[in-house]
TIVOGU-548477 format. One record per residue (C-alpha): x, y, z. Coordinates in steps of 0.5 Angstrom, whole numbers. Layout:
N
> X_Y_Z .
...
//
This chain:
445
> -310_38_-85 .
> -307_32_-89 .
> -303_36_-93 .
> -301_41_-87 .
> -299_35_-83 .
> -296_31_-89 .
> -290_36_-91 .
> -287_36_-84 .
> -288_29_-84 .
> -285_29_-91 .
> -279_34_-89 .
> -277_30_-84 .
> -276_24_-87 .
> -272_27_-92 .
> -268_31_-87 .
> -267_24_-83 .
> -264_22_-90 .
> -259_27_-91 .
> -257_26_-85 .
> -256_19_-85 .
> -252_21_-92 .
> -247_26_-88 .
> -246_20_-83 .
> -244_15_-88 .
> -239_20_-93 .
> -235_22_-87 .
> -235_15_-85 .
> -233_13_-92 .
> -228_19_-92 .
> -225_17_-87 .
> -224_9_-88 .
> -221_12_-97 .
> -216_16_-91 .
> -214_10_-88 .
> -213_7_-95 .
> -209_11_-97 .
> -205_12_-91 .
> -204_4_-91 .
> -203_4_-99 .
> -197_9_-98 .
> -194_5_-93 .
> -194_-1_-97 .
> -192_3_-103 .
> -186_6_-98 .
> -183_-1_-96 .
> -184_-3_-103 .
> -180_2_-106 .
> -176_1_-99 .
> -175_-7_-101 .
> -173_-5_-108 .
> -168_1_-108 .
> -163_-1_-103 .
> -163_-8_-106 .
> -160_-3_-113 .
> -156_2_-109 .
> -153_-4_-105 .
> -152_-7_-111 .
> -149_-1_-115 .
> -145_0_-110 .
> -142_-6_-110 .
> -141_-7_-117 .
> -137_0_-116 .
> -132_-2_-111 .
> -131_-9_-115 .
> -130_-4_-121 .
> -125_0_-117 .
> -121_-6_-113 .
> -120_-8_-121 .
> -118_-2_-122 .
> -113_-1_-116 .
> -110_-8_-115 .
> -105_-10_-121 .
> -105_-17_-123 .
> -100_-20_-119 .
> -95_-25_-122 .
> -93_-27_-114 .
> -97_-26_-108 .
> -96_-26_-100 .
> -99_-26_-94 .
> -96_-25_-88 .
> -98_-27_-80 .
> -103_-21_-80 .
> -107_-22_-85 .
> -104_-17_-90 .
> -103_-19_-97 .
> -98_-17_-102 .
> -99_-17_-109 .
> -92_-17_-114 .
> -93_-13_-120 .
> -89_-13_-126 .
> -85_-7_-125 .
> -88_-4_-132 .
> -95_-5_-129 .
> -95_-1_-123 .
> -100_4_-122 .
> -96_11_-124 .
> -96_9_-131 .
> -104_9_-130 .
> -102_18_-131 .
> -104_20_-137 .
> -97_24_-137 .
> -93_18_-135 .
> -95_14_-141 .
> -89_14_-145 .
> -85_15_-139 .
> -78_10_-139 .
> -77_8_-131 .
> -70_11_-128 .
> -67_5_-125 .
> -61_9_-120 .
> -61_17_-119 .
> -56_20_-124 .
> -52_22_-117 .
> -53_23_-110 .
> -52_28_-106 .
> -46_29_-102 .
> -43_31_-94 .
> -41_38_-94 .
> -36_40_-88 .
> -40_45_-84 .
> -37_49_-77 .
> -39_45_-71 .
> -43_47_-65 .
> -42_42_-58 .
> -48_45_-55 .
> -51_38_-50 .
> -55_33_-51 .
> -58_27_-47 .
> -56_21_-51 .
> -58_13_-49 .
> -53_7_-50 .
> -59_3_-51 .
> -61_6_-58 .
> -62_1_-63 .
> -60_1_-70 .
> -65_3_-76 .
> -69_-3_-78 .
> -74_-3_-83 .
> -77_-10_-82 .
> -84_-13_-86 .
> -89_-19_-84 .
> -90_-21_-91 .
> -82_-21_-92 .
> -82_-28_-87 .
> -87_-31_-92 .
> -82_-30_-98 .
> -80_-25_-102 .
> -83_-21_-110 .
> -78_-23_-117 .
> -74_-20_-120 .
> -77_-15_-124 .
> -84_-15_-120 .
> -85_-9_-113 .
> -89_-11_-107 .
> -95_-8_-107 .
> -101_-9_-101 .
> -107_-11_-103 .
> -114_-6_-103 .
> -119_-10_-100 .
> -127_-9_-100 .
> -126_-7_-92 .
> -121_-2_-94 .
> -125_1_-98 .
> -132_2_-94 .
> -128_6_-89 .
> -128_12_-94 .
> -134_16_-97 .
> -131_17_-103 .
> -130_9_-106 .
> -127_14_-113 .
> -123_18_-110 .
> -119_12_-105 .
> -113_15_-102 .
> -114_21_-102 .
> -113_26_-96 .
> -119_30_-97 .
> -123_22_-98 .
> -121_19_-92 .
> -119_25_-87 .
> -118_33_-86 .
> -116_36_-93 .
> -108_38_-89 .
> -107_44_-90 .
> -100_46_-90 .
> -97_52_-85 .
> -96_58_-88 .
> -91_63_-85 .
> -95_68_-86 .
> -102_66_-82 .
> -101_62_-76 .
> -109_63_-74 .
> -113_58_-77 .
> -112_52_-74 .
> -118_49_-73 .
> -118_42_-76 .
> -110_41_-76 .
> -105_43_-70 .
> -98_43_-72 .
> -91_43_-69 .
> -86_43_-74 .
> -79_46_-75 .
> -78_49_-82 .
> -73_54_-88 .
> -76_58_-94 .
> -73_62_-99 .
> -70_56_-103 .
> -69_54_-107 .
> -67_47_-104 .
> -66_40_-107 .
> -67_37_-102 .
> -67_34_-95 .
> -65_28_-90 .
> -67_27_-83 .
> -68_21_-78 .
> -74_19_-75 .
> -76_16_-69 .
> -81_11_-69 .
> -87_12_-65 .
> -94_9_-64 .
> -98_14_-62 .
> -104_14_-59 .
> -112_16_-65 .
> -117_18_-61 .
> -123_17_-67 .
> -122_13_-73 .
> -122_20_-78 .
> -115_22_-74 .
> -109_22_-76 .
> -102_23_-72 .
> -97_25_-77 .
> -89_25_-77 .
> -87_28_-84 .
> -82_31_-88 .
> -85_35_-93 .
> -82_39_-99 .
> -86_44_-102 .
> -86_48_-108 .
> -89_54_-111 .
> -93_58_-106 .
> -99_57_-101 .
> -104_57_-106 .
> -108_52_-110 .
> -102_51_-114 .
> -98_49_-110 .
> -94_42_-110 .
> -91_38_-105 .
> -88_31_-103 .
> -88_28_-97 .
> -85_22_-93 .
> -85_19_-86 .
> -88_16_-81 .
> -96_16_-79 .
> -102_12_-75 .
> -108_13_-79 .
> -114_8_-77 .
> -118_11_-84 .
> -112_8_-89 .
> -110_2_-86 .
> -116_-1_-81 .
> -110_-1_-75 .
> -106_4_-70 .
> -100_1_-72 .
> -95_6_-75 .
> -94_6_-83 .
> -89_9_-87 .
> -93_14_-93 .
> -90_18_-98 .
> -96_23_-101 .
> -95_28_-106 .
> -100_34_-109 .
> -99_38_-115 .
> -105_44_-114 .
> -105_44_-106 .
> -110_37_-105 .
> -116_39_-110 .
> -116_33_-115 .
> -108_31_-115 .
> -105_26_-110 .
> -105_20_-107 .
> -103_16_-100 .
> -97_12_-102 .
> -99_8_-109 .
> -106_8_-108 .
> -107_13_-115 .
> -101_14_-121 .
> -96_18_-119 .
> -90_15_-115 .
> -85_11_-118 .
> -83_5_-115 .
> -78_1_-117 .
> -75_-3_-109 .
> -77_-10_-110 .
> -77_-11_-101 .
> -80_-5_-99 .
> -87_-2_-101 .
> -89_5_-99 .
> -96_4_-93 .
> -91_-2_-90 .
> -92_-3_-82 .
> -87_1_-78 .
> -84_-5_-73 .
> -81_-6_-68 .
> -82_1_-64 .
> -79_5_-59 .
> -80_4_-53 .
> -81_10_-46 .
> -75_11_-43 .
> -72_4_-46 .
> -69_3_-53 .
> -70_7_-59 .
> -72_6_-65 .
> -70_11_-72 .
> -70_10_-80 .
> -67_16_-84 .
> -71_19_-90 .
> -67_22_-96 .
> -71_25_-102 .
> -68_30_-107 .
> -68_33_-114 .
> -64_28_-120 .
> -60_34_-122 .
> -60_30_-130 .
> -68_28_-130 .
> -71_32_-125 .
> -75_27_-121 .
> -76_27_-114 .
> -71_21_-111 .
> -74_17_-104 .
> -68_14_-101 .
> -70_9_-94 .
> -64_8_-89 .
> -58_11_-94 .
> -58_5_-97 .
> -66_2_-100 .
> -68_7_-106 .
> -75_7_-106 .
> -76_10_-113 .
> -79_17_-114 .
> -84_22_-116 .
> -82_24_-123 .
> -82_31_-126 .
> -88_31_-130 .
> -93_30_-125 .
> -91_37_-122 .
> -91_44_-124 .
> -87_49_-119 .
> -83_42_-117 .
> -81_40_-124 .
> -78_45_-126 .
> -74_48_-119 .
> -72_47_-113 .
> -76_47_-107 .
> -78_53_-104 .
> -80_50_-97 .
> -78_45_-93 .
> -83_42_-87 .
> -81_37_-82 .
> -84_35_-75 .
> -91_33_-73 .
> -98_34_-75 .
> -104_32_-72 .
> -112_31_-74 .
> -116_34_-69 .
> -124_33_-70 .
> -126_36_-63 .
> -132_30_-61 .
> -136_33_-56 .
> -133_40_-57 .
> -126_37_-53 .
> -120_38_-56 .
> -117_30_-57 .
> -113_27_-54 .
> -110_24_-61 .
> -102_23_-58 .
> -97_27_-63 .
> -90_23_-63 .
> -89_19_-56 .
> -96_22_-53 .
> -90_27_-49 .
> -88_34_-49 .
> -81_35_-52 .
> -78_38_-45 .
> -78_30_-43 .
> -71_30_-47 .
> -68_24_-51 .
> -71_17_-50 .
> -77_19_-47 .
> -79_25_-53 .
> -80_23_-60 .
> -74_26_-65 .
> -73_29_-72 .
> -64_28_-71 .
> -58_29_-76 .
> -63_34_-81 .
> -59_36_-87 .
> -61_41_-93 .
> -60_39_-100 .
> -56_45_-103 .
> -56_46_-111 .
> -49_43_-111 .
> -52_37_-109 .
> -49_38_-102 .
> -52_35_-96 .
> -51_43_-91 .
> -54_44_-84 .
> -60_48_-84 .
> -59_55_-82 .
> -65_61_-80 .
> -69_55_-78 .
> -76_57_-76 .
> -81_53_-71 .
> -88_54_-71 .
> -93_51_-66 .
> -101_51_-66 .
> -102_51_-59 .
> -96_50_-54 .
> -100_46_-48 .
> -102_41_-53 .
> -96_39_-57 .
> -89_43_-58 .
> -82_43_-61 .
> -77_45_-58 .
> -70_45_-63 .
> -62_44_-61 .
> -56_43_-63 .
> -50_37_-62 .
> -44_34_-64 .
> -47_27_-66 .
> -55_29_-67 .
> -53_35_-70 .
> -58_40_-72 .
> -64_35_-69 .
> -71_37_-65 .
> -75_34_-59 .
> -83_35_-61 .
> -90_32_-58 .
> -95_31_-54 .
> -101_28_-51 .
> -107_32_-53 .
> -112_33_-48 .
> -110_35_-42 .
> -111_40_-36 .
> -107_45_-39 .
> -111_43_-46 .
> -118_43_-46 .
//
């Protein structure tokens, strides 16, 4: 009977207990999950606290080492009223020599010759002219401060800020770094259009040696940082593939570079179609300078004015009949200097293939709207002189050295409602085209 009555007391108490055990390990469960997770949050803001400190860190000792490496000791520095300083580098010292082929390299101070002015038919067809035009001026904020010695080149400092608008702190300078890698228009395929829209009156067959042609300075307008509006002479040689080569000079508004919206003047070149050759203006070795007043990046001031005074510079480039160097000349009257043969492959050797003049645009599309990034003036060519922006008195370069009017000259536009060209021909502006545009507009979505 006590024995009946004892095991079911016995069991129950036991049974009690373990059930008090489960209660207390789910607790404990529980309170080691919560451990846990406090214990990895820490851990989280611990590793946080420390690796960004490193990464900033390496960072910075990155951009300290490259800024080394892009800015030449200076002997003299400038600082103009905009903040831009300018470095003089001894002229043996530039950047270009820093190019495993220019090592030995013996700086070429004039061309052997220049190219001359053939007489050509002349064709009377109307154009709008403008009493008020301007001379070409060619004028920099740093030179009201003084000016770089003898036997030393201006060179715009690079700056920390300069080099954190960019994604690639090594590859700084380059197009495919700070932009849409330019990809340049092919006769043959005028579909992929994505990125860069066009404008751009060209020749081909070649070979040429050269080209000269007169700007209109504009300033027009860059929706997003990562645009660009370019108005730029290109000479190109070799085919439209990896190993092409190009030069090219003009005028561009680019926010990435520069950290304004004012136009510069730029020169580039490339020699395997922007793959991992090539720099904006003299931001890698490549170019040779040798003008001690004016220095490839420099602002493009004053500017024209719609419907008012118009403001031009004339750009010259062509081939050393002697050396093979690919000659800069400003204004027909300032050398720049040039980029020598031994950085090229098809440009070294021969002529030009290709000759691109004309406008180009960025277009990244925000929200899936074209931009509204301006081409030239920011209005279409049909508005005429004054008002349109120009490309006037365009020469070829034949290989007698003779400057010739360009025959069977080809246009190509991407999209005519957005920008576009239009091409004539006149006694004083000879061979010239009205080009731009504003972008977005009714007709252009």
């Amino acid at each position: 009977m006590v024995h009946n009555l004892y095991l079911p007391y016995k069991y129950g108490r036991l049974s009690s207990a373990k059930s008090n055990s489960v209660q207390v390990m789910h607790v404990r469960s529980l309170t080691m999950k919560s451990v846990v997770r406090c214990l990895l949050v820490v851990l989280t803001v611990m590793v946080t606290n420390i690796v960004e400190p490193i990464a900033g860190k390496v960072k910075n000792q990155q951009i300290e080492l490259r800024l080394k490496q892009l800015n030449k000791q200076a002997l003299k520095s400038l600082e103009s009223s905009n903040g831009e300083i300018i470095d003089c580098i001894s002229i043996v010292s530039q950047p270009a020599f820093d190019h495993p082929m220019l090592k030995n390299h013996t700086i070429q101070m004039t061309p052997s010759s220049y190219p001359h002015e053939v007489l050509t038919k002349e064709n009377n067809a109307p154009t709008p002219s403008n009493d008020e035009e301007q001379p070409e001026i060619t004028v920099q904020p740093w030179q009201l401060v003084g000016e770089c010695p003898e036997n030393t080149i201006p060179i715009k400092r690079i700056t920390k800020e300069d080099l954190l608008r960019e994604d690639n702190i090594k590859n700084h300078g380059n197009k495919s770094n700070i932009s849409q890698p330019h990809q340049f228009y092919h006769p043959k395929d005028i579909t992929n259009y994505s990125v860069h829209e066009y404008a751009i009156a060209s020749v081909d067959g070649g070979p040429f040696r050269g080209t000269k042609a007169q700007i209109n300075v504009w300033k027009p307008r860059v929706q997003e940082v990562g645009e660009s509006s370019i108005s730029q002479i290109s000479i190109i040689g070799g085919k439209f593939d990896a190993g092409l080569n190009s030069i090219q000079a003009g005028s561009h508004v680019h926010p990435a570079l520069y950290g304004d919206d004012n136009p510069h003047f730029f020169i580039y070149w490339t020699r395997d179609n922007y793959q991992n050759t090539g720099c904006y203006n003299l931001r890698c070795p490549g170019f040779v300078q040798i003008n001690k007043k004016l220095t490839p990046g420099y602002l493009l001031t004053p500017i024209s004015t719609y419907n008012g005074p118009q403001v031009k510079f004339t750009i010259k480039m062509w081939k050393d009949p002697k050396t093979g160097n690919w000659w800069l000349q400003l204004n027909d009257q300032e050398l720049i200097g040039y980029w020598p043969k031994e950085i090229f492959t098809n440009l070294a050797d021969e002529g030009a293939s290709v000759i691109e003049w004309g406008g180009e645009v960025v277009n990244k599309k925000k929200d899936g709207q074209h931009t509204t990034t301006e081409m030239g003036s920011g209005h279409f060519p049909s508005e005429g002189f004054g008002k349109a922006s120009s490309f006037e008195v365009i020469k070829i370069i034949d290989m007698n050295n003779g400057l010739i009017d360009p025959v069977k000259v080809k246009t190509v536009v991407s999209r005519p409602a957005c920008y576009d060209i239009k091409t004539g021909y006149d006694k004083t502006y000879e061979v010239f085209f009205y080009y731009g545009g504003p972008g977005r507009n009714p007709n252009c979505s």
